[in-house]
Every structure is written in structure tokens, then in C-alpha cells.
ZANU-688786 format. One record per residue: residue in one letter; y, x, z of N, C-alpha, C in turn. Coordinates in steps of 0.001 Angstrom, whole numbers, plus 524288, in hexadecimal, padded with zeros to 5 digits. Atoms other than C-alpha are relative to their C-alpha. Example, Ala and Ser with C-alpha at 12.3 -4.5 7.8 and 13.67 -1.06 7.14 Angstrom:
a7FB5A8037A800007EE6C8300C81E78804B08038480000;s7FB5A7FCCC7FFC47FBDC8356681BE4804427FCFE802DA;
END
This chain:
x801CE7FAB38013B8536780DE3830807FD227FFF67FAC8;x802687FEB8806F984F6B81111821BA7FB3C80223801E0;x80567800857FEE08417E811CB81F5D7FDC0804737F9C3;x801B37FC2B804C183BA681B278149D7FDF97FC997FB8C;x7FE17802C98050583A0F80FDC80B57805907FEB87FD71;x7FB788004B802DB8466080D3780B52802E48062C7FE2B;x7FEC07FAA7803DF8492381DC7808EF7FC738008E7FA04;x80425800A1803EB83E2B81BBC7FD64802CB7FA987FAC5;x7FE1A8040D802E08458080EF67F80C8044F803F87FDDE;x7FB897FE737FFEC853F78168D7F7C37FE218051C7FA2C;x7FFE17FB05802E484C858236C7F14E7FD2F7FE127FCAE;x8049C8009B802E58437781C6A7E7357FC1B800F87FF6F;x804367FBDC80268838AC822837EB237FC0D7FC1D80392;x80581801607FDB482AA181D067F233802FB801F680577;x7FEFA8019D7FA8382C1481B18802DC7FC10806F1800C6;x800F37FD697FFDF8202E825238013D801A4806D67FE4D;x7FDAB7F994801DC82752830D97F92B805588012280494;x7FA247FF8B7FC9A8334482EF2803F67FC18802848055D;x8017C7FF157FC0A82970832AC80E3B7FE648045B7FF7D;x8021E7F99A7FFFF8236183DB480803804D0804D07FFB8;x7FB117FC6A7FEDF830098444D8043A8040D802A8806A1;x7FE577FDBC7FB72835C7842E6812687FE4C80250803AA;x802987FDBA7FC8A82A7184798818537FCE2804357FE9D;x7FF9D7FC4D800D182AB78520E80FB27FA48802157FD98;x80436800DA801E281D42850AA80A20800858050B7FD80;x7FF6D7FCCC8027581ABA85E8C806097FBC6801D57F941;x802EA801A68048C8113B85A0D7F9B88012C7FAE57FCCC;x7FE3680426803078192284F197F489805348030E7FDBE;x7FC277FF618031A822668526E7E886802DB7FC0C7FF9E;x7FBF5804CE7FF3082F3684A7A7E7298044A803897FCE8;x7FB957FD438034D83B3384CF87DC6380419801F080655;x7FC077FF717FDC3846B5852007E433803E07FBEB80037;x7FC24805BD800DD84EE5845A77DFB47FBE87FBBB80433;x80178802E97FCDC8465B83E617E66B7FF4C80068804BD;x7FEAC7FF757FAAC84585844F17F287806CA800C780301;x7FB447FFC87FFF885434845357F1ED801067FA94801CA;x8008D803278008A8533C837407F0987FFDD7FC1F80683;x802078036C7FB2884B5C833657FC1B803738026280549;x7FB807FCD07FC968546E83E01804A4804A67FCF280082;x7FBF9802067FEF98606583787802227FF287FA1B8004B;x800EF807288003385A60828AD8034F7FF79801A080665;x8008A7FFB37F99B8567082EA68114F8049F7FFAF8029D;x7FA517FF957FD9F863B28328181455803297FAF67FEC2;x7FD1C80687800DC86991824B28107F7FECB7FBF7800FF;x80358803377FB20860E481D338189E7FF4E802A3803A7;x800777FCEC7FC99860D682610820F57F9C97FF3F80288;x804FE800957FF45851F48278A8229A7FE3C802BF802BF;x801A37FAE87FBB384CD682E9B82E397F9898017F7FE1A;x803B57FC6C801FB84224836EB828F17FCE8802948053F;x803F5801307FB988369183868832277FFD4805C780053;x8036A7F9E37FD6D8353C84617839127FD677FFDB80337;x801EC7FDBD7FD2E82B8084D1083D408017C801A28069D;x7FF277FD2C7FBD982B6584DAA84BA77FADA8039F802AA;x803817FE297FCFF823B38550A856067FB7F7FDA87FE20;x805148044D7FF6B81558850CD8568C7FFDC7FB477FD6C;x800FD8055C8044C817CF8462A84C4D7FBD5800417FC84;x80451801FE800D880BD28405D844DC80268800967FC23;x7FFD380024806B080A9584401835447FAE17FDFB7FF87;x805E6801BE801C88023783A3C82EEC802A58010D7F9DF;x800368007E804F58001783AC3820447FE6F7F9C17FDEA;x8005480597803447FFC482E018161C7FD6B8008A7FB5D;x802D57FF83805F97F6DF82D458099B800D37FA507FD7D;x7FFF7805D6803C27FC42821AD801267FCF97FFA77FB62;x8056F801A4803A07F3F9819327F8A180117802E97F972;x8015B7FE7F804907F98F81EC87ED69806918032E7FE3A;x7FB237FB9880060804A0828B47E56F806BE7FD03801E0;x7FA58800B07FC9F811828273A7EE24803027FEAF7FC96;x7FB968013B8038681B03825EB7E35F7FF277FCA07FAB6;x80145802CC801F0812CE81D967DBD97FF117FA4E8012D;x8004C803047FEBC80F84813037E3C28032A7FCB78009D;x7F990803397FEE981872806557E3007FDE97FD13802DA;x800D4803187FB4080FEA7FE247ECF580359800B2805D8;x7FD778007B7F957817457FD667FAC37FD4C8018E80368;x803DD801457FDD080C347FB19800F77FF5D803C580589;x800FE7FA5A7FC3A807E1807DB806EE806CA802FE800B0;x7FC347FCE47FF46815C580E7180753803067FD4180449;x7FFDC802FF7FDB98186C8028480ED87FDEE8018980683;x8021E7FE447FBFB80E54807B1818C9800FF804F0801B9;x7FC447FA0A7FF23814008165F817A3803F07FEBC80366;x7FAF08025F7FBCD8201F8116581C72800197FF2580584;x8011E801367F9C981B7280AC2828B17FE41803AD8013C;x802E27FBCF7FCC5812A48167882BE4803BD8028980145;x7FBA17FCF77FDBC81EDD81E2F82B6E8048B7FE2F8045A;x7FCFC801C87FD1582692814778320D7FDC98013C8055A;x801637FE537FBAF81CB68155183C34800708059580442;x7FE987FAFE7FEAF81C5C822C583D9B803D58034880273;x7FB847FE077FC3B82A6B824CF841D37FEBB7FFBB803D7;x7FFB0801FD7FA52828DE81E1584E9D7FB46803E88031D;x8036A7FEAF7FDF281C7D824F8850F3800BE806C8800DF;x7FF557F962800AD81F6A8343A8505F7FB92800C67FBBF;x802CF80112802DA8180883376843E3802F9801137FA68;x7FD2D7FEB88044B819328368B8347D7FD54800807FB93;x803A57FEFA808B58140E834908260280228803687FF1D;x7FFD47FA40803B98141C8429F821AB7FF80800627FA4E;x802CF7FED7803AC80E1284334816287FF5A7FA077FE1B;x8027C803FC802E3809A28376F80BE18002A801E27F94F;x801D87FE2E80590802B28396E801417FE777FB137FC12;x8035A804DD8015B7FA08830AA7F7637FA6C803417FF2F;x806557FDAA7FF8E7EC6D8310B7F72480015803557FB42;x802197FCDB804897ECD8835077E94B80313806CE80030;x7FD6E7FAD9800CD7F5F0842107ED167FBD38039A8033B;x8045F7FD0C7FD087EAE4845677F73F7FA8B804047FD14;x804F77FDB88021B7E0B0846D67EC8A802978053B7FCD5;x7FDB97FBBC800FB7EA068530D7E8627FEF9804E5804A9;x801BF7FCE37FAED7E4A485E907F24C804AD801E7801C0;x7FA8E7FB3B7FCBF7F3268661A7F3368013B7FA8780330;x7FD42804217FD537F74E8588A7F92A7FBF17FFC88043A;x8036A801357FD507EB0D855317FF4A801CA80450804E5;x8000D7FD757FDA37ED52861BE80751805C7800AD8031D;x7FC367FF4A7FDB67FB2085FF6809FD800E27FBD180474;x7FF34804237FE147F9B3853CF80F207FD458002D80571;x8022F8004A7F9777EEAD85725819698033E804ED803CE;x7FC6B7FB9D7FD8C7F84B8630181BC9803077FF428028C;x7FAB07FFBD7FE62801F785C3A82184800617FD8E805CF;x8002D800C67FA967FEC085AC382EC47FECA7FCBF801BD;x7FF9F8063A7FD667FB9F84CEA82FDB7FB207FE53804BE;x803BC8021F7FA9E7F6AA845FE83C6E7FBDA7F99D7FCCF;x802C880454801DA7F0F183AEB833528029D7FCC17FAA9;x8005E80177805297EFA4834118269A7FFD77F9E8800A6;x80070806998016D7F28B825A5821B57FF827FFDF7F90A;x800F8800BC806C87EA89823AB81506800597FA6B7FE7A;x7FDFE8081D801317EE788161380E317FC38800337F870;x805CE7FE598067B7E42B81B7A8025F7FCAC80412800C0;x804027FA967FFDC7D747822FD802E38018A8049F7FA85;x7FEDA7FB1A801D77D83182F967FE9E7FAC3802647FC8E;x804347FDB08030E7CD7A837527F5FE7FC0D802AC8053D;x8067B7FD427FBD07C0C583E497FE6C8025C8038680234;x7FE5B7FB947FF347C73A84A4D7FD3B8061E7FFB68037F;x7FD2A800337FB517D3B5847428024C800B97FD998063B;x801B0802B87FCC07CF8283EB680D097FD66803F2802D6;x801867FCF07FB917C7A38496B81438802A8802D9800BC;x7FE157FCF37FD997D0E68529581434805047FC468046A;x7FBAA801E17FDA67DA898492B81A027FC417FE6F80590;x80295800CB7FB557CF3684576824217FEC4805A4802F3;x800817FA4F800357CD9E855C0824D7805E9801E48030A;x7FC497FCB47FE3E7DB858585D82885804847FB59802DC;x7FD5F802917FCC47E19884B9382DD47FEF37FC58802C4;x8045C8049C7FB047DDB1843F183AFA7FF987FD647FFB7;x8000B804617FEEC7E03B8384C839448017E7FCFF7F945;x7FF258035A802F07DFCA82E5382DF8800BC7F9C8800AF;x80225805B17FEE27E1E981FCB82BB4801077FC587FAA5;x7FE69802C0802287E30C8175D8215A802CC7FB547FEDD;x7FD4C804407FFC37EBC680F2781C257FF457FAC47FC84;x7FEE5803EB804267E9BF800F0816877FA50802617FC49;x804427FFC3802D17DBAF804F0812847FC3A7FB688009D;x80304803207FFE97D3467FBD580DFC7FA3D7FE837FF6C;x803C27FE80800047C7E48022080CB77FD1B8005E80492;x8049D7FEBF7FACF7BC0C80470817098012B804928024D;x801337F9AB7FEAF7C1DC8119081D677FF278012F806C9;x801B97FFE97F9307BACE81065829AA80278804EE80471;x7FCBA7FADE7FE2B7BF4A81E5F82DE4804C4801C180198;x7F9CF7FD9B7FEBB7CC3A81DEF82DBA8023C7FAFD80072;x7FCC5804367FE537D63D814438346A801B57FD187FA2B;x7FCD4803378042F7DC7080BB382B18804CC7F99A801E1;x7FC0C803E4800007E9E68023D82C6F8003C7FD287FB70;x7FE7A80314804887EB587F75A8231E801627FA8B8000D;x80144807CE7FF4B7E9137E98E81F7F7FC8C7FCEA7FEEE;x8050E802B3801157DE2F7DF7C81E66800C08002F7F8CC;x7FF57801C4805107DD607E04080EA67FBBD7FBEB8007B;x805AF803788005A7D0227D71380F3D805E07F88C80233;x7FB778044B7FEFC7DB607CC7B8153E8028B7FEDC7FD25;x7FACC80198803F27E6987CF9380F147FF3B7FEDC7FA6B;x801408020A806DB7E0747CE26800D17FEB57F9F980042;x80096806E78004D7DA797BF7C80669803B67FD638018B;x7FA4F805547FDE47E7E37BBB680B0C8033D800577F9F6;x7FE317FFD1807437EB927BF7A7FB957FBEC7FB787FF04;x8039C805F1802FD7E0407B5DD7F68B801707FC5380364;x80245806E97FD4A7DF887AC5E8018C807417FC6E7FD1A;x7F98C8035C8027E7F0AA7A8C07FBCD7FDCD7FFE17FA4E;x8006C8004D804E97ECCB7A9DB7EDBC7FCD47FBAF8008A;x803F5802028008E7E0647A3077EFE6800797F872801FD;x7FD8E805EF7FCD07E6747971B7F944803C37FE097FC09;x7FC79802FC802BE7F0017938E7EF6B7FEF17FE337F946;x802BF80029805357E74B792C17E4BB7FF5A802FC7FB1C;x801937FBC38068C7E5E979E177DACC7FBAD80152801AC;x805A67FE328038C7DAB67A0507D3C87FF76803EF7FE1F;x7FFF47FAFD801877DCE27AAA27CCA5803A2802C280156;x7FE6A7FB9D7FE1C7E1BF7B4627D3C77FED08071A7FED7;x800047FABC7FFCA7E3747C1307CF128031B805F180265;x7FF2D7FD387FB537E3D17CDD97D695800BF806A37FB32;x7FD177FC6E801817EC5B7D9837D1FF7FFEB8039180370;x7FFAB7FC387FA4F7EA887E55F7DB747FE378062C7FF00;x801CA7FAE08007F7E7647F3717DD7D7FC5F801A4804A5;x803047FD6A7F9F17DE2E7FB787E765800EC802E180165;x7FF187FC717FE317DC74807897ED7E7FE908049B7FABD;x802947FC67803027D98F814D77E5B37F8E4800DD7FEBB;x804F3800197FE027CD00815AF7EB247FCB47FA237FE5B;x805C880432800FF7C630807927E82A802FE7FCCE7FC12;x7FF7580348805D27C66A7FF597DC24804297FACD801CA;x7FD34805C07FB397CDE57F1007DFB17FB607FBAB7FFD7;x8049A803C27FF8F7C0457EAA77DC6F800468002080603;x8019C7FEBB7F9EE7BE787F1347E9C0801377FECE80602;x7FB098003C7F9707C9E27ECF17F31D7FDBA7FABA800AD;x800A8804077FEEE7C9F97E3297FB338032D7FAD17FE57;x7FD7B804A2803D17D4607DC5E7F3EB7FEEA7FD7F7FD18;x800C0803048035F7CCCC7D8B97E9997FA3A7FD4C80092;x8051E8018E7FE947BFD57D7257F1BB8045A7FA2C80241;x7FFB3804907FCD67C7FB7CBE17FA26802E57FB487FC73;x7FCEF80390802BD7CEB47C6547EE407FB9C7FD627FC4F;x804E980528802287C07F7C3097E76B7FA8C7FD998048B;x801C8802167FBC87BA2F7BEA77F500803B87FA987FFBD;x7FBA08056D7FFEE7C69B7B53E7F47E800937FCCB7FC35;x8007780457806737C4B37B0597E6E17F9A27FD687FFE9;x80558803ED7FD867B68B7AE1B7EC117FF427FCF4802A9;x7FEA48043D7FB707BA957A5CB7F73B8006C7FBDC7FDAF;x7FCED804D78016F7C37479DC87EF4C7FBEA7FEED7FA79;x8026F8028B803D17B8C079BCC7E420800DC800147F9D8;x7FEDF7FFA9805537BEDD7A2257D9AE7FDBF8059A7FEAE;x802667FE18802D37B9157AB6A7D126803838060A7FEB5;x7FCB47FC4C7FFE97BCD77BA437D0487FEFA8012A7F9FD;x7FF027FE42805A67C3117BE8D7C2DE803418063F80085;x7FCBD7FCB0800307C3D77CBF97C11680531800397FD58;x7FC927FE198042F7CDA17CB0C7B514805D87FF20805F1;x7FB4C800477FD637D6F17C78E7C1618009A80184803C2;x7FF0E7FC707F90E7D5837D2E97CAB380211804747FC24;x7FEE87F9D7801597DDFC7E0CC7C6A9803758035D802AA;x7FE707FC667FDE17DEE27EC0B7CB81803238037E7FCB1;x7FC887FC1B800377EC0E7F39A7C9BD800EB805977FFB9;x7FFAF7F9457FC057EADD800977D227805797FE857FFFE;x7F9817FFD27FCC87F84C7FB917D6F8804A27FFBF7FBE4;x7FD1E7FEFE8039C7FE047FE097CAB0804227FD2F7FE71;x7FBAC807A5800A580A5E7F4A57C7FE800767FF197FA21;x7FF64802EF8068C809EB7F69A7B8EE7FA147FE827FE58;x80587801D6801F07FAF07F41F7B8767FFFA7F9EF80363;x7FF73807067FC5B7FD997E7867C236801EE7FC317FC57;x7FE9C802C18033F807AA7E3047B7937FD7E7FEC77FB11;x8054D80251804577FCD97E5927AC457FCD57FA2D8025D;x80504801A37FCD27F38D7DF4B7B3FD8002E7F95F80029;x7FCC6805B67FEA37FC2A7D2FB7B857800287FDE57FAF1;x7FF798016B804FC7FDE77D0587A97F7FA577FD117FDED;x8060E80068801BA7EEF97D1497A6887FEF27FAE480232;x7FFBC805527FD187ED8D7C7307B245801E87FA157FD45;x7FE6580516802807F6017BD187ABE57FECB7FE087FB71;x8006180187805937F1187BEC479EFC7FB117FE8680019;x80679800D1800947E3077B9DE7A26F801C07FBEF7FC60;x7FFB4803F6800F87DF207AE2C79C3D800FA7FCA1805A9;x7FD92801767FBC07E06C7A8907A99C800A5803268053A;x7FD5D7FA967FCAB7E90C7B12C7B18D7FF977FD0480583;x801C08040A7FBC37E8EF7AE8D7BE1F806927FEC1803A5;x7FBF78034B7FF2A7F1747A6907C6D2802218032B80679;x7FCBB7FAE27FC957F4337B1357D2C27FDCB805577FFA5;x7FF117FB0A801057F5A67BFA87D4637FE2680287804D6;x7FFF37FD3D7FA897F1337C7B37E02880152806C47FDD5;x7FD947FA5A7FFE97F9527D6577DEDA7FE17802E2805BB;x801AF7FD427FD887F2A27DF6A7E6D6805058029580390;x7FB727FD847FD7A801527E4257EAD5803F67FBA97FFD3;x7FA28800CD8011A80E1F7DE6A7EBC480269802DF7FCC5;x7FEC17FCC080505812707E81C7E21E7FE697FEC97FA2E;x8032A802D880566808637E36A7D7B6801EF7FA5F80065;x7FF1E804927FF1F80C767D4D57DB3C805AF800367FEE6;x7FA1E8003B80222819E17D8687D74F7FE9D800787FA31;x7FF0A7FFC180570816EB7DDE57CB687FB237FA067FC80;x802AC802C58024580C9A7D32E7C8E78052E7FAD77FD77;x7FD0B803E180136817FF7C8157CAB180345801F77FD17;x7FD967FEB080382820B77CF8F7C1D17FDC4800AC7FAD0;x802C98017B804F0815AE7CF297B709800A87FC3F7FEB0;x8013480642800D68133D7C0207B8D8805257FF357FE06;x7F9637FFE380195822F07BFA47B6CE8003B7FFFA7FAEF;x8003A7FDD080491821EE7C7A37AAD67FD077FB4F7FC4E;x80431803FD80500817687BDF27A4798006A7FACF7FEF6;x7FE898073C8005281DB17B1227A80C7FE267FC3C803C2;x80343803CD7FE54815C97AD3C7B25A8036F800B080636;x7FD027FFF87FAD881B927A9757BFF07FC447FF8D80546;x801197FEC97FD05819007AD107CC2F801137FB17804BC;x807E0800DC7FE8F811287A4497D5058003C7FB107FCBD;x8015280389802B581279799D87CAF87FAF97FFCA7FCBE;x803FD7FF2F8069C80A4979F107BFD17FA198053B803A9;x803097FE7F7FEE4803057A8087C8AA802E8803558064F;x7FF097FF917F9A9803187AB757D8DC7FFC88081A7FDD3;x802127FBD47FEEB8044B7B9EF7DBF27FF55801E38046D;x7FFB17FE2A7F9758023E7C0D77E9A57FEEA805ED7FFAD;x800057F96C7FE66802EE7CF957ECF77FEE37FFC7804E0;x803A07FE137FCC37FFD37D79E7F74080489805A5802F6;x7FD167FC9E7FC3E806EF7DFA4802E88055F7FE19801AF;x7FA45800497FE1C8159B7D8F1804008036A8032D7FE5E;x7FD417FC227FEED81CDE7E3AC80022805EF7FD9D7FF17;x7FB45801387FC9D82C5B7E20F8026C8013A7FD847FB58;x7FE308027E803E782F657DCE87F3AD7FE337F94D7FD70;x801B88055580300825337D3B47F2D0800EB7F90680275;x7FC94803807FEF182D317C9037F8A1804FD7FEA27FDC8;x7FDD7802C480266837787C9837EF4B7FEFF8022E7F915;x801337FF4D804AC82F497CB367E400800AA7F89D7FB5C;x7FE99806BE80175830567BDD07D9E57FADE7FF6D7FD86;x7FC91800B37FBCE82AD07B70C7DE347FE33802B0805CA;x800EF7FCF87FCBA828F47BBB07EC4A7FA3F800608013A;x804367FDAE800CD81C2E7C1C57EC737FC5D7FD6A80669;x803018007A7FAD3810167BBF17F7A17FC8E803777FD94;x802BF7FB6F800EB8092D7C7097FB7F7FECA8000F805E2;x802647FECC7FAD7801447CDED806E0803DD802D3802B8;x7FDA07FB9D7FC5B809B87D3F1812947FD19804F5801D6;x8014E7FDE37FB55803C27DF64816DE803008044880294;x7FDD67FC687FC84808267E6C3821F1800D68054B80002;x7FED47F99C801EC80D3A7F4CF81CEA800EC8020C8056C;x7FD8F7FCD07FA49816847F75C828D07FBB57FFC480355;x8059A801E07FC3A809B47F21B832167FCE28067C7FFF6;x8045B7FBFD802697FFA07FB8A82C0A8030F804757FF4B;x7FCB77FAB18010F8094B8084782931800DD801DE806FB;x7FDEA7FE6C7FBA080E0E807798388C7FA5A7FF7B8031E;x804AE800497FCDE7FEB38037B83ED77FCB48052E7FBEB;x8038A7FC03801CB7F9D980F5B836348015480354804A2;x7FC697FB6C7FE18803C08187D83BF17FDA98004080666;x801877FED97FAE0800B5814EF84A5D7F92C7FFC48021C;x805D07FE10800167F0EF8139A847B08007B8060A7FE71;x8012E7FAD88008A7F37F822108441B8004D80322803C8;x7FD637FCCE7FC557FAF2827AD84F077FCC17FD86804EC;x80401802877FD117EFB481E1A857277FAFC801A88001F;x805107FB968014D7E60F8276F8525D7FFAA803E4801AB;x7FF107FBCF7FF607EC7D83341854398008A800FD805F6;x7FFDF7FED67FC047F11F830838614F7FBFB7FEE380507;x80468803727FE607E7448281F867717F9EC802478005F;x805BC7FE60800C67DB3D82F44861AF7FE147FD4E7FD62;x802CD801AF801137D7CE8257C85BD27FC687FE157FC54;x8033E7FE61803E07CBB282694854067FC657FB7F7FC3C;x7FF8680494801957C91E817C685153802427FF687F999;x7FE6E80112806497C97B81227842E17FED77FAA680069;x7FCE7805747FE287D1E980677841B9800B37FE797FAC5;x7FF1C8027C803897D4267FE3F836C4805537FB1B7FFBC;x7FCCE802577FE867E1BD7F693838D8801257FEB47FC2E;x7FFB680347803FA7E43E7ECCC830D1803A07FCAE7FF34;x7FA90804077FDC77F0FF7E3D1830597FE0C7FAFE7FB3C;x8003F8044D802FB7F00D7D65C82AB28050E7FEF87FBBC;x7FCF280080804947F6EF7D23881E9B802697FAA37FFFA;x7FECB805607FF017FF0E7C4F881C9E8023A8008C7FACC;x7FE8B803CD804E58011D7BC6980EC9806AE7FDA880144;x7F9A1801B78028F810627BB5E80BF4800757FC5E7FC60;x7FEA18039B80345812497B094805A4805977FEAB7FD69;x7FAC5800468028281C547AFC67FB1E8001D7FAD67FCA0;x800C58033F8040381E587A9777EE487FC85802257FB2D;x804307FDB3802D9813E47B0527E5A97FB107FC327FE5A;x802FA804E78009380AC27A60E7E6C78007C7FB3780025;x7FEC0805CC80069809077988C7E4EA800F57FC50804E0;
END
């Protein structure tokens, strides 16, 4: 059975713009060629398109960031499963927005307009839109937050772990200088995350000495990653592995090192972050963190409908563990 990535692969377009179009999103613009597009990719996979039944459950989605911009996996990854979930359940992503379309009021208002039994935010939202969404919809939960949001449920993954199972492989095989390539949230600086709190706790363990010139922050960006990666090598002494905040950045990092002559894990180790489906036959094949998309997308979905039906008024924090893939990336 075809899956709405694969209608999203066929039509060139984002997994997220294939969801808003079929579900008719009445505040999302889209050319006509392109909704033409994703129409006839449906019909040639024959893609069964989720209706509305009786008494079925509309939740809404707020992704971390603009839908047709984003080339991370990551979260669309977790869209997916929520929706996958959702079939089975009499259940349905209505609506998905991004946080940044919320801070627009005609949206803001369409969005709490649309009937929904509950919200999955995977990014805080501004003051203002945040109460009205606590103002007009029952139930919230977050997704993959890593922040303190005592208040509201949250599904994710240990980041405080999964960043020391990134050092504790870099660190066991002997690099020293390890530098860390990454992005954060909107909301907090990357001084701030815990990624880069557990990556100079871990350079304190092991007795080595933290150098800023070899921590930078991106904002995700893949042509500021490839600046960036350049800068890195051109220290006087560059350093000898890479930590990419993404698998995405860890592609484009090893396609820099390429570019400059330098080989990959000979001349310098790299490791990324999440698994996503390429980075196994990237060159060479990329070690990186697994984490659990399908896991976390399908335990949101039924912590929601565990709320709704249940009552239950409990605030849960579910957390899935992460596991180190070991490739050829490192030494």
C-alpha cells in the first residue's frame, strides 16, 4: 500500500505539502501544477486518501519550521507515523501548520477554527499564539521537546543520552579535537541545548580542554554548514572529527571534506545524528544516532486519544532510547 511519501517523492513536492493539499487545508496556497501533480501521483499509486468519518478525531500539527523549506527528514518522518497511526485509529491530521505561519493572526485563527480535538506541537509557539491554542483547543502535547514543559505531555527521546552516545564513540576511539556542527531550536541559543551542554561535560571527563573556535552553529542551514566545514579545516589545527547535529549536515559536511582533499575517516572521523534512510549509502557510509521517528509519531498519536478517551489528566514525559549505528565514518 503506497504511503504519502512515496505520493510526495513521485510529485516533487515535501510529505508535508501532500497532506495539506489532500486535506484540503483551507489557508494553505499551492500552484495548480502542483496540485495537479500530487492528484495524479495519488491516482498511480493508488493512494487511499484518509476520510473523514463519523465521530473521527481532528488533531492539528505545528512543525518546527516553513513546510516547503525544510530539507531535514526528521520531523516529517514523525508526521508520517502520526498519520500512519491515525488510520487504524478513527483519527486524522487536519490541519499542519509551522509555528512561524501561526504568528500570522488570519492563520492563527483558521487553524483554531478548524475543529480540532487536539494539537501536536514539535516547536513552541509565540505567547500569543500559544494561549489562544490553550483558549480554543483541549488537548495539547508535544513533540520531541527538549525543553522543561512541565504542563504539557511530551513524546520524544533522551537527548542528554543520545548526545553522550555521540561523544562516548568519538571520544573511545581517540579524537581530540572534535568539532561540533549543529543547529537548535528558534527559541534558545545552541550555547543553551543540551547538545552542547553534554558535549563540553564530555570533553571535561576525558580531560580535554573546550575550544570554542570548534563549536558552530548553523540554524540548520546546509550552505552555512558547508561555509562553516571549510572554516573548520582551515584552522591552524583543524580538528580530527566532526559531530553534525543532523544527518543532513553530515552529508553535506563529507561532501566538503571531499571537495578539499581530505578523506573521510582517514584524515578526519565524522558522525551525524538521526539515521535518516540515505545515510547508509552515503561515501563513506555515514555512523550516526538511530532515533526512533516511527516509535515517537505512533506513541504520540495513542498518548493523545489516551487523554481524550481515558480522561486522562496526568503529564507524561515518554521518552524512547536512541542506539549508535555504527558504520564506516569513523576510525
Amino acid at each position: 500500500m503506497a504511503n504519502i511519501r512515496q505520493v510526495a517523492k513521485m510529485a516533487g513536492v515535501s510529505p508535508a505539502t501532500v497532506s495539506r493539499v489532500l486535506s484540503g487545508d483551507p489557508g494553505f496556497s499551492v500552484r495548480e501544477e502542483t496540485r495537479r501533480k500530487i492528484n495524479d501521483a495519488v491516482a498511480r499509486l493508488q493512494y487511499e486518501i484518509p476520510v473523514r468519518e463519523q465521530n473521527q478525531y481532528r488533531f492539528g500539527c505545528v512543525l518546527s519550521d516553513t513546510t516547503d523549506k525544510y530539507s531535514d527528514p526528521f520531523f516529517v518522518d514523525i508526521l508520517v507515523a502520526m498519520e500512519n497511526a491515525c488510520k487504524s485509529k478513527n483519527a486524522t491530521i487536519a490541519i499542519v501548520k509551522s509555528f512561524q505561519e501561526l504568528d500570522n493572526p488570519q492563520i492563527l485563527q483558521e487553524f483554531i477554527g478548524a475543529d480540532l480535538d487536539g494539537v501536536f506541537l514539535m516547536e513552541h509557539v509565540s505567547p500569543k499564539a500559544m494561549t489562544a491554542l490553550k483558549a480554543h483547543i483541549p488537548h495539547i502535547i508535544f513533540i520531541d521537546n527538549d525543553e522543561p514543559a512541565y504542563n504539557f505531555n511530551n513524546v520524544g527521546f533522551d537527548h542528554t543520552t543520545a548526545n553522550w552516545q555521540v561523544m562516548d564513540a568519538l571520544l573511545t576511539r581517540g579524537y581530540k579535537r572534535i568539532a561540533l556542527i549543529s543547529g537548535s531550536s528558534p527559541k534558545m541559543p545552541l550555547a543553551n541545548t543540551i547538545r552542547l551542554v553534554t558535549y563540553r561535560e564530555m570533553l571535561r571527563r576525558a580531560g580535554i580542554d573546550y575550544d570554542e573556535s570548534l563549536v558552530k552553529d548553523c540554524g540548520w542551514d546546509l550552505d552555512l554548514c558547508k561555509k562553516q566545514t571549510q572554516e573548520l579545516m582551515e584552522l591552524p589545527e583543524p580538528p580530527d572529527a566532526i559531530f553534525a547535529g543532523s544527518d543532513s549536515l553530515a552529508s553535506v559536511v563529507l561532501g566538503t571534506l571531499y571537495e578539499l582533499g581530505f578523506r573521510c575517516p582517514r584524515d578526519v572521523g565524522v558522525i551525524g545524528f538521526n539515521n535518516i534512510d540515505l545515510s547508509s549509502h552515503m561515501v563513506p557510509p555515514l555512523t550516526t544516532i538511530e532515533v526512533p521517528t516511527a516509535d515517537i509519531g505512533t506513541a504520540a498519536v495513542e498518548r493523545m486519544l489516551q487523554i481524550i478517551k481515558d480522561k486522562d489528566t496526568s503529564i507524561r514525559r515518554i521518552l524512547f532510547p536512541t542506539q549508535l549505528i555504527e558504520r564506516k565514518s569513523l576510525k
